[in-house]
C-alpha positions as CSV (number, residue, x, y, z in Angstrom):
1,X,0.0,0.0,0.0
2,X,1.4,3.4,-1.0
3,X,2.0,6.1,1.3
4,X,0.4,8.3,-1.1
5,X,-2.8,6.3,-0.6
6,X,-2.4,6.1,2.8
7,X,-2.6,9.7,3.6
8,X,-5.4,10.1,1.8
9,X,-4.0,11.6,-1.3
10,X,-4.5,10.4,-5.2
11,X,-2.3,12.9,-7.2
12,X,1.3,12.3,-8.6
13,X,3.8,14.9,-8.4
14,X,4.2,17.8,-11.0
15,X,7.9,18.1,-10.3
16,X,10.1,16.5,-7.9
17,X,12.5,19.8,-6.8
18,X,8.6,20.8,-5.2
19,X,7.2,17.8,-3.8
20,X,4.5,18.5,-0.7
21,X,6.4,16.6,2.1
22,X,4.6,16.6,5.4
23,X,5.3,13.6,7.5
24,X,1.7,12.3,8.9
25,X,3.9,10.0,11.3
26,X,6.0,12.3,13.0
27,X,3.9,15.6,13.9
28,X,5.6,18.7,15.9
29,X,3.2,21.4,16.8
30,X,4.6,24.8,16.2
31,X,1.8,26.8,18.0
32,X,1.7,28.8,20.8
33,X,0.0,27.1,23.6
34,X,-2.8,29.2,24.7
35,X,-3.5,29.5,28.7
36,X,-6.5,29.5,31.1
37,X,-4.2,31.2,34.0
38,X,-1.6,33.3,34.8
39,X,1.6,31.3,36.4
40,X,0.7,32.4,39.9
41,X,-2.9,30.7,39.4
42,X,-1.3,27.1,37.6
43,X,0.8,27.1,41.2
44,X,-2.5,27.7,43.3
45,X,-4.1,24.8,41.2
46,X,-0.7,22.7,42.3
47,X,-1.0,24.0,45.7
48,X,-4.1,23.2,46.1
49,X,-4.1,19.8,44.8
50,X,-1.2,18.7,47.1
51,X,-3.0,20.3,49.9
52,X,-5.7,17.8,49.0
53,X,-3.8,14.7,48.7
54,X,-2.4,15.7,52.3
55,X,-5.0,16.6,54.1
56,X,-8.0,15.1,52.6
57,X,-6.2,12.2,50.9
58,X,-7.8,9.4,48.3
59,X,-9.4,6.3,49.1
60,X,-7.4,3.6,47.2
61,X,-9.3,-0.3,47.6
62,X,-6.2,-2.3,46.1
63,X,-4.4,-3.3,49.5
64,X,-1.3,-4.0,47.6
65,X,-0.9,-0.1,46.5
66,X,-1.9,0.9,49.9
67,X,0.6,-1.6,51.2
68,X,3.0,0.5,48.7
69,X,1.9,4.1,49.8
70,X,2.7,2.6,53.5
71,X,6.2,1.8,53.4
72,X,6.8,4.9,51.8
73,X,5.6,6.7,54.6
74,X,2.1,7.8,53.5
75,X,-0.5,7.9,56.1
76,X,-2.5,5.6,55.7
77,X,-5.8,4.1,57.4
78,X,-6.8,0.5,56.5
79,X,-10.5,1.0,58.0
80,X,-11.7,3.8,55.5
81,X,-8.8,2.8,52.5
82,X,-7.9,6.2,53.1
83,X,-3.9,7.5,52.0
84,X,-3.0,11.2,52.5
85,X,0.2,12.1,51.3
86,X,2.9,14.4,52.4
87,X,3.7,17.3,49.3
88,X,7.1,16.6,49.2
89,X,6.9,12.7,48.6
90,X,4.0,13.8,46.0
91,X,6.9,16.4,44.9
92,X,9.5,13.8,44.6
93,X,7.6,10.9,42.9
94,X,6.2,13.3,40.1
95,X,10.3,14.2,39.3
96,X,11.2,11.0,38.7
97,X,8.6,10.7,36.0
98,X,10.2,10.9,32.4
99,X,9.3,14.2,30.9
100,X,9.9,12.4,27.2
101,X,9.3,8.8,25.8
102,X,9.4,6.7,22.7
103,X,6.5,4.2,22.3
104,X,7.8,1.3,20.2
105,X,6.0,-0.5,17.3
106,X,6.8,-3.4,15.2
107,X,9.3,-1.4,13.2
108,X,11.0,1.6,13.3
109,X,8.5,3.4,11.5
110,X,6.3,2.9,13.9
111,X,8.0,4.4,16.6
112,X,6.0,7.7,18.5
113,X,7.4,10.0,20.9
114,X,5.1,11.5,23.6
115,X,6.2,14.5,25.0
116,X,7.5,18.3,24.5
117,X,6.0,19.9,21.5
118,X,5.4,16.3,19.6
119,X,1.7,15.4,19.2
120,X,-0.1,11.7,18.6
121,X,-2.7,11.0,17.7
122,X,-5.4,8.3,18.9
123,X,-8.5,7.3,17.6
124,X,-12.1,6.3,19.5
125,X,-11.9,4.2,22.4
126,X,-13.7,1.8,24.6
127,X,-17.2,2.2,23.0
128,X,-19.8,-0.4,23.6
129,X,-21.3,0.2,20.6
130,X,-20.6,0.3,16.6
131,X,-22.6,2.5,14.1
132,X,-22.6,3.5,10.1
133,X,-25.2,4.6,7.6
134,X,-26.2,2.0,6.4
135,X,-26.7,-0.5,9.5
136,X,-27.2,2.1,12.1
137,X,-26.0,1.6,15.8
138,X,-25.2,-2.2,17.1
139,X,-22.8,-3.9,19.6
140,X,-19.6,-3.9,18.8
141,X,-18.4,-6.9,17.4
142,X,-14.5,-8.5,17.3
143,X,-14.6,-8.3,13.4
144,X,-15.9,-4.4,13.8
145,X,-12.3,-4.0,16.2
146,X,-10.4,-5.7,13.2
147,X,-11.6,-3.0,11.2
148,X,-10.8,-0.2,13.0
149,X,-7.6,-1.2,13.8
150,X,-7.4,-1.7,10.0
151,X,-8.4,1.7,9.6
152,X,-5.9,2.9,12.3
153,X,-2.9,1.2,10.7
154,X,-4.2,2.6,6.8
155,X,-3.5,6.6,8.3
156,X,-0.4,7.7,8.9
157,X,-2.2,10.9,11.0
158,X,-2.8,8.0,13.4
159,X,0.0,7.2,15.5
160,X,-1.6,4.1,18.4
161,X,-3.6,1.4,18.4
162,X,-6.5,1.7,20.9
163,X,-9.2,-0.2,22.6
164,X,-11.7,1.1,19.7
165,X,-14.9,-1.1,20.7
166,X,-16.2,-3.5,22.6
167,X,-16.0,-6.6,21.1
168,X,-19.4,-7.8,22.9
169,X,-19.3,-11.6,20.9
170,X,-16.1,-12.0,22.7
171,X,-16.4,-12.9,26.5
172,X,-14.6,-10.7,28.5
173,X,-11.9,-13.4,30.3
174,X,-11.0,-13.9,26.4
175,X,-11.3,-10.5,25.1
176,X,-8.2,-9.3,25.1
177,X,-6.7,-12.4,23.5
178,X,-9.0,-11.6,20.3
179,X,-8.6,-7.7,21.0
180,X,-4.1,-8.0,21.5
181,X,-3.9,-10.7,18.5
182,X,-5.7,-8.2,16.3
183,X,-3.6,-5.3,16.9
184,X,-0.4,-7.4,16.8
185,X,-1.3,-8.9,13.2
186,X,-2.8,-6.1,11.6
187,X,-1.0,-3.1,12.7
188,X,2.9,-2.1,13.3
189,X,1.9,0.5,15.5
190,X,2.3,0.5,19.1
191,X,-0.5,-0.8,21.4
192,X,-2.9,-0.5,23.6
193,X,-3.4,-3.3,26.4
194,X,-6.2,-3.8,28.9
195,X,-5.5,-3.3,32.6
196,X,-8.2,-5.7,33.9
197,X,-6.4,-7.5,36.1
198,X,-3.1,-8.4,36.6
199,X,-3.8,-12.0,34.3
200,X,-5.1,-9.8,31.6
201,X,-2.0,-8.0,31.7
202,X,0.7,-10.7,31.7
203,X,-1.5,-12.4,28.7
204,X,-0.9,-9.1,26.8
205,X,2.7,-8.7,27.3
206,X,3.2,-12.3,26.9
207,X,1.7,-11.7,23.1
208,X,3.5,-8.4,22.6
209,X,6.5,-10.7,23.3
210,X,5.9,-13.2,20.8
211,X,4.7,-11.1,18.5
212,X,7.8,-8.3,18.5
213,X,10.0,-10.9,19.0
214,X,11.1,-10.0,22.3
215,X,12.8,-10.9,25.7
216,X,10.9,-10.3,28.5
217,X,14.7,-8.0,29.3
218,X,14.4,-6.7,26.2
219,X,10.4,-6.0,26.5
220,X,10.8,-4.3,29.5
221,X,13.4,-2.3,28.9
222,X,11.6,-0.1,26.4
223,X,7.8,1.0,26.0
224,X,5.6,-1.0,24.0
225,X,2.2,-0.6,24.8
226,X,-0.2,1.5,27.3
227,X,-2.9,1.5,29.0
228,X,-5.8,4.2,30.1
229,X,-6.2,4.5,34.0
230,X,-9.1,6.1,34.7
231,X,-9.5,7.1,38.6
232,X,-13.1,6.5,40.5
233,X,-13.5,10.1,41.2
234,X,-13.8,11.7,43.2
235,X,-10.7,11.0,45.4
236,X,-10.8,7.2,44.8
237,X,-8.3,4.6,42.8
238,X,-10.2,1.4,42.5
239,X,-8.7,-2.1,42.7
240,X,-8.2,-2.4,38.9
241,X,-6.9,0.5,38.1
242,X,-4.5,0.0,40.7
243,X,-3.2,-2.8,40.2
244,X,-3.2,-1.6,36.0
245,X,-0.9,1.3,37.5
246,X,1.4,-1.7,39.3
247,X,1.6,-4.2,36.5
248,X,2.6,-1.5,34.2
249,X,4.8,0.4,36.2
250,X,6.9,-2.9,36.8
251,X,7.2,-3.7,33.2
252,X,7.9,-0.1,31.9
253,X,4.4,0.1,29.6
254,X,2.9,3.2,29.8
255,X,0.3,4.2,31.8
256,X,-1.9,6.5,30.9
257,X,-3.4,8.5,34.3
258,X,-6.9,10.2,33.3
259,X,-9.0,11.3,35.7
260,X,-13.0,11.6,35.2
261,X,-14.1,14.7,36.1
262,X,-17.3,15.9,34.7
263,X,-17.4,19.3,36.8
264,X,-20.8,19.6,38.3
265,X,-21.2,15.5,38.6
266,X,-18.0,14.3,39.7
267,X,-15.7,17.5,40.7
268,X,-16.4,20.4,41.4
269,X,-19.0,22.3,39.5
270,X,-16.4,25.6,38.8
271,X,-13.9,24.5,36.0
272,X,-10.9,25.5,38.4
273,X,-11.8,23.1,41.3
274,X,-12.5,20.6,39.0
275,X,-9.0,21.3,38.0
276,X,-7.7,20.9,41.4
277,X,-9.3,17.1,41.7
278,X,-8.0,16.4,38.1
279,X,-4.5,17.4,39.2
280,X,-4.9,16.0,42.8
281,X,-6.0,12.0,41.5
282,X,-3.7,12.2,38.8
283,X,-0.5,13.3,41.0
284,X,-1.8,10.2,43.0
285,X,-1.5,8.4,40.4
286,X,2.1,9.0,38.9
287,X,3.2,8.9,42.3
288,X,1.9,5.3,42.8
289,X,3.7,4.0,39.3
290,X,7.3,6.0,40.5
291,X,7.0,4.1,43.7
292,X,6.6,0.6,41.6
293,X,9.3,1.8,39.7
294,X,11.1,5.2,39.6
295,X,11.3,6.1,36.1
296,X,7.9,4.4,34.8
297,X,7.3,6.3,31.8
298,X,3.3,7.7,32.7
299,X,1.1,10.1,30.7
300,X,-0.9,13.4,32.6
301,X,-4.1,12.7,31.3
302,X,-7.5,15.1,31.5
303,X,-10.7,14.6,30.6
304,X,-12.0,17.1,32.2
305,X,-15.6,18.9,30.6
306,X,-18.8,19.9,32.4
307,X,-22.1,18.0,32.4
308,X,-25.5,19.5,31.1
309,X,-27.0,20.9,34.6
310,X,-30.8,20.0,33.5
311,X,-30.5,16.4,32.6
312,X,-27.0,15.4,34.1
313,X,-25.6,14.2,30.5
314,X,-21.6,14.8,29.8
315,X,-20.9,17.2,27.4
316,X,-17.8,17.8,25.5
317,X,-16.6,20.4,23.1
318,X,-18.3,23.3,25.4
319,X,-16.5,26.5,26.1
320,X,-15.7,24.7,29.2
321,X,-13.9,21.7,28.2
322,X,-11.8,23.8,26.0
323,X,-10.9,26.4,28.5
324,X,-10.0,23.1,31.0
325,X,-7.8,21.5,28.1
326,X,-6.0,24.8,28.3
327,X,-5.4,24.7,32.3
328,X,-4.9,20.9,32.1
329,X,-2.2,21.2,29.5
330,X,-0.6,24.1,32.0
331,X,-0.5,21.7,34.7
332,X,1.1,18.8,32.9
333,X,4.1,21.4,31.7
334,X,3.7,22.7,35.5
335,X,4.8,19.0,36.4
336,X,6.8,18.1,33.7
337,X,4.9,15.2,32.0
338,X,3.5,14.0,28.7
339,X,0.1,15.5,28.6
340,X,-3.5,13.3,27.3
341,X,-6.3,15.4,26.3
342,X,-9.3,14.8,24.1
343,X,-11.5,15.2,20.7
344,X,-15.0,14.5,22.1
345,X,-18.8,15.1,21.2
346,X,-22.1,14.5,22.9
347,X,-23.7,14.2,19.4
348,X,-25.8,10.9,18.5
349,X,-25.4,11.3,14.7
350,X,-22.0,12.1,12.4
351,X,-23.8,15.5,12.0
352,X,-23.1,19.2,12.3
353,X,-23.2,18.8,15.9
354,X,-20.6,16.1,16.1
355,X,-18.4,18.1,13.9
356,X,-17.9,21.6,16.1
357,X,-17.9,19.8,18.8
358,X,-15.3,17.8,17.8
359,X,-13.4,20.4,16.4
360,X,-14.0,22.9,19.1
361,X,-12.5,19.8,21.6
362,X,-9.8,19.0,19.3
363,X,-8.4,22.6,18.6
364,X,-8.5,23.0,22.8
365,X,-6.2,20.0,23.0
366,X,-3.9,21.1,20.2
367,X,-3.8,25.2,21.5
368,X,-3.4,23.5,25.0
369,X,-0.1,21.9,24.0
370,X,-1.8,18.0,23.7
371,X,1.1,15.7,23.5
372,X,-1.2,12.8,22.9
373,X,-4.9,12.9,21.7
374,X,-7.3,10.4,22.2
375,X,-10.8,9.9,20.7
376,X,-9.4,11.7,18.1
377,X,-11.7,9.8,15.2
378,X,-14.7,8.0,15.0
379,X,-16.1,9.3,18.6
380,X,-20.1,9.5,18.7
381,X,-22.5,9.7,22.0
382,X,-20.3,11.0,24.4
383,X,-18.1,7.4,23.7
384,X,-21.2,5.1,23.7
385,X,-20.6,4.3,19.6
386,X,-17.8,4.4,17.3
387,X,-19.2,5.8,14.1
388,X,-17.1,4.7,10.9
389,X,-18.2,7.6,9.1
390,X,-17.3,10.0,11.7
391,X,-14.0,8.3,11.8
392,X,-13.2,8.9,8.3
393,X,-14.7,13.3,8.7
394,X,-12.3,13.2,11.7
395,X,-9.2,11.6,9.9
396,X,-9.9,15.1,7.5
397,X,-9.3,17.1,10.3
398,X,-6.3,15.7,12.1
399,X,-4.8,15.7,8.3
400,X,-5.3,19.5,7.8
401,X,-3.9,19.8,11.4
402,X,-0.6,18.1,10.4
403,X,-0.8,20.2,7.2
404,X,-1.4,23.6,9.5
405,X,2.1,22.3,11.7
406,X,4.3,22.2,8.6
407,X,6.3,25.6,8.8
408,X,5.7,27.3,6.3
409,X,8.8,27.9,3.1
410,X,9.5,31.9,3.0
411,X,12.6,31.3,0.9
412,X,13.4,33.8,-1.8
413,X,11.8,31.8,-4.0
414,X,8.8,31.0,-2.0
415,X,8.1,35.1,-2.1
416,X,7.6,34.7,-5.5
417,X,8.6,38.0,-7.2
418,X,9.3,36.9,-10.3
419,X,6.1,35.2,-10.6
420,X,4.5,39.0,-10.0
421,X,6.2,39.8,-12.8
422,X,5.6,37.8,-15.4
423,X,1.9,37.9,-14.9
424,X,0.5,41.2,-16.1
425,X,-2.0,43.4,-14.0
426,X,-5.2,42.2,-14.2
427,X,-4.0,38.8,-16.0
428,X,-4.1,35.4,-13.6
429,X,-1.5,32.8,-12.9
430,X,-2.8,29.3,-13.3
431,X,-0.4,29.1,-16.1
432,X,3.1,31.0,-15.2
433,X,5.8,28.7,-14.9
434,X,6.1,29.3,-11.0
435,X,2.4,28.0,-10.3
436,X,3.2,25.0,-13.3
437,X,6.3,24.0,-10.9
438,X,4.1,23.7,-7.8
439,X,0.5,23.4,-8.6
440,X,0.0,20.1,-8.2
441,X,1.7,19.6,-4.5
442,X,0.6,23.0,-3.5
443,X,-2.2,22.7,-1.6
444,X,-3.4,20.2,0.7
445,X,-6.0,17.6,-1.4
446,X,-8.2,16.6,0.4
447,X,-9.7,13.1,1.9
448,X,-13.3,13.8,1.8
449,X,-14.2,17.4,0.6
450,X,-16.0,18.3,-2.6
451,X,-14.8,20.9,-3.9
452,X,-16.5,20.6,-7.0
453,X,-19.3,23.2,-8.1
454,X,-22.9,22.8,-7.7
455,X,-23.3,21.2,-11.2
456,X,-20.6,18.6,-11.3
457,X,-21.5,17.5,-7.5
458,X,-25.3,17.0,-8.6
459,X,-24.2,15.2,-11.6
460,X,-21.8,12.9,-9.5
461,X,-24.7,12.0,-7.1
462,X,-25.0,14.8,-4.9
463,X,-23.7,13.0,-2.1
464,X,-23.1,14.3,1.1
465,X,-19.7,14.5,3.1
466,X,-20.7,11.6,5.7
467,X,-22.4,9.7,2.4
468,X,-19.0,10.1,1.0
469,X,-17.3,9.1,4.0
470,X,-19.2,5.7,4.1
471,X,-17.7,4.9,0.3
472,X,-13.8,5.7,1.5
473,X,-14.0,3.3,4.5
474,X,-15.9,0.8,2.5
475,X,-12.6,0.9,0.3
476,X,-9.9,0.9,2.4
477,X,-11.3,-2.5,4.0
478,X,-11.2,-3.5,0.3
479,X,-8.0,-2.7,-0.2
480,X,-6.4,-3.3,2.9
481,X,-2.8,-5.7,3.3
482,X,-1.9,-6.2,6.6
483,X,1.6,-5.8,7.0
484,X,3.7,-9.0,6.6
485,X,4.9,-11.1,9.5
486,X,7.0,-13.7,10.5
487,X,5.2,-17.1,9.9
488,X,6.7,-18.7,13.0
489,X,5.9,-15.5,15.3
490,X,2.3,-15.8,14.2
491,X,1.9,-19.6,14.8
492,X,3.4,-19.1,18.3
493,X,1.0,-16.6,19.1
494,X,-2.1,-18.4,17.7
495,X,-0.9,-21.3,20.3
496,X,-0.4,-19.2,23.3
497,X,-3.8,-17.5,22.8
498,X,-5.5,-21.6,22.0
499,X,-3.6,-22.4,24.6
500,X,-4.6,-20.1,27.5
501,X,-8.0,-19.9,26.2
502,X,-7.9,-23.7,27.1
503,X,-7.0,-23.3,30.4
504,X,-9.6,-20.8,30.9
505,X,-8.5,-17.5,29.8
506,X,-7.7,-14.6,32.3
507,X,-11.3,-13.5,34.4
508,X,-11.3,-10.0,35.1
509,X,-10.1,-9.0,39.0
């Protein structure tokens, strides 16, 4: 499959001195990142969040992470669960958190950094449900997870794997064999790996393993996959999670620490205290994987929006969730850290709604300084249903914004004088020999757009962008090659997963 097709694009090049080269794998973002407070209010936030975790503290039900917190001299109380923890160890833990990575994939290729001004990004995860135009809305199925992760391996603008759906036909003690085989056999990208249970876990690295063709030395040495950790807020770290913080911390995966805090519902109802609770369970967080292992390489994650105060729904891609992306992605450069945000929408349909929100969402992440976006295509109903068409709108938009990072040529040349000249006033230039050099990798082409007139888009069916969405997902499935790999890696991995489905598969703690 060509890398010209898998960026979306179906024109050749006019002249190769003038090629458009923007690398969809590898995305810097250039912009200024946009704050929600002054410095002396990010430090208040900080403050204040410490002050929380020492006074108040968080309830944490996994006795082995209490056990943890203990004998690093955390106060804490078996009868309520409850740890509080002293600033400066919260100080010191966060410090030994890499503030840069590399995620590793089944090539070099493959390879991601998280961190300072580079940006991933991550398309819809963990939905129940699957939807398109034609079928409408379903449960997820394994063979709809095959296709996303198709999809996700297809575009370069996509840079993980991710727990798309929920393969429902799959029991959940053998999901993640189906879900981990998938991503390992169709993609080269890095992946994502349930934390449901510490069995779970081992079956997944186990795989990744296999699959990579990896020591378990050699595996935990470097970051292959990662996992979401989403805290019980307010103030509480459930058993799971927990031990999904442990199990990766010990290996060196990636944990991904995202707290849940719809302000109104579950933090505070003002976007600054919810903040504060953000920062505070998240700190808890990081500080639990550093004491595992110093060094774990974790990711500041937010998902912090506001709920609709007459029926109690989340909504995302308010004024609020933006203006919280920007005051989340202060606090993860506060503390030093790879920083999560979102793309979301509280829309049913791939519609007009779906698409500001999404965009409003998505440009708050990027203007916040996002080092890693998830949700980033395909997200429908506040992350009840993956919508295939919306995946393929949003893949439009996260192309354009790797087009907007590309710095912009201002050569001599690029100023174009002599072009000026040569075209007399009043006169055009679709034919001097400037535009002729250029005009065919000038401009960004676009995925999905019709640029045509109102004519030519009548006569060619007068099909709408999602309509027209639902054909280019239809044929990249068609098309799609999974990328080759070794024979005897694959039947070793198809006999680990026959094998410990035998035995009974891994039940969730």
């Amino acid at each position: 499959m060509s890398r010209r097709n898998r960026r979306g694009r179906h024109h050749g090049v006019a002249d190769t001195t003038h090629q458009r080269l923007v690398n969809y794998r590898d995305l810097t973002n250039p912009l200024a990142r946009q704050p929600a407070f002054s410095q002396d209010r990010v430090e208040a936030i900080h403050d204040t969040a410490l002050r929380v975790l020492e006074q108040l503290g968080i309830r944490v039900l996994n006795s082995e992470a209490r056990d943890i917190f203990r004998r690093a001299g955390a106060d804490v109380q078996e009868s309520t669960q409850m740890v509080k923890l002293a600033r400066e160890l919260v100080e010191e833990l966060r410090g030994l958190a890499p503030r840069e990575f590399v995620m590793y994939g089944g090539n070099a290729e493959a390879n991601v950094t998280l961190g300072g001004d580079k940006v991933a990004f991550v398309c819809v995860g963990g939905a129940p449900h699957i939807s398109d135009i034609d079928r409408g809305k379903r449960p997820g199925t394994i063979a709809d997870t095959r296709n996303i992760i198709r999809l996700t391996e297809h575009f370069d603008v996509l840079h993980l794997q991710s727990p798309n759906v929920e393969s429902q036909d799959v029991p959940v003690h053998l999901r993640h064999y189906a879900v981990t085989e998938a991503q390992l056999t169709l993609s080269r990208k890095p992946l994502f790996a349930y934390s449901r249970g510490t069995a779970q876990v081992d079956d997944a690295f186990a795989m990744t393993q296999i699959a990579r063709g990896l020591t378990t030395a050699e595996f935990e040495a470097k970051p292959w996959c990662y996992t979401v950790i989403n805290t019980n807020s307010p103030r509480q770290l459930d058993i799971p999670m927990c031990q999904g913080i442990i199990d990766f911390a010990r290996a060196g995966q990636v944990s991904v620490i995202t707290p849940f805090t719809l302000a109104g519902a579950m933090a505070p109802v003002s976007m600054p205290g919810a903040l504060v609770l953000q920062h505070a369970e998240a700190l808890a967080g990081i500080a639990l994987a550093q004491l595992v292992r110093p060094g774990a390489p974790v990711v500041y994650g937010s998902f912090t929006s506001n709920v609709d105060m007459k029926s109690g729904s989340p909504a995302f891609g308010t004024p609020e969730f933006v203006q919280a992306a920007f005051g989340a992605g202060q606090l993860a450069r506060h503390i030093g850290l790879p920083w999560r945000g979102s793309a979301a929408t509280a829309s049913n349909a791939p519609d007009e709604q779906s698409v500001y929100e999404f965009l409003m969402s998505a440009w708050g992440s990027i203007l916040g300084g996002v080092n890693m976006m998830v949700h980033a295509a395909g997200w429908l109903e506040g992350g009840l249903t993956a919508s295939m068409e919306k995946y393929i709108l949003d893949i439009e938009a996260l192309q354009i914004f790797a087009e907007i990072f590309k710095p912009l040529d201002s050569s001599d040349e690029e100023l174009a004088f002599d072009a000026i000249a040569e075209v007399e006033p009043g006169g055009h230039f679709f034919g001097c020999e400037h535009t002729m050099q250029r005009y065919q990798t000038a401009f960004y082409e676009p995925l999905v757009s019709d640029w045509s007139n109102f004519g030519q888009w009548t006569d060619n069916g007068a099909l709408t962008a999602t309509q027209r969405a639902n054909g280019i997902w239809k044929q990249i499935l068609n098309d799609f090659e999974a990328p080759s790999m070794d024979p005897a890696r694959v039947d070793a991995l198809n006999e680990f997963v026959e094998r410990r489905s035998a035995e009974g598969g891994a039940p969730v703690i």
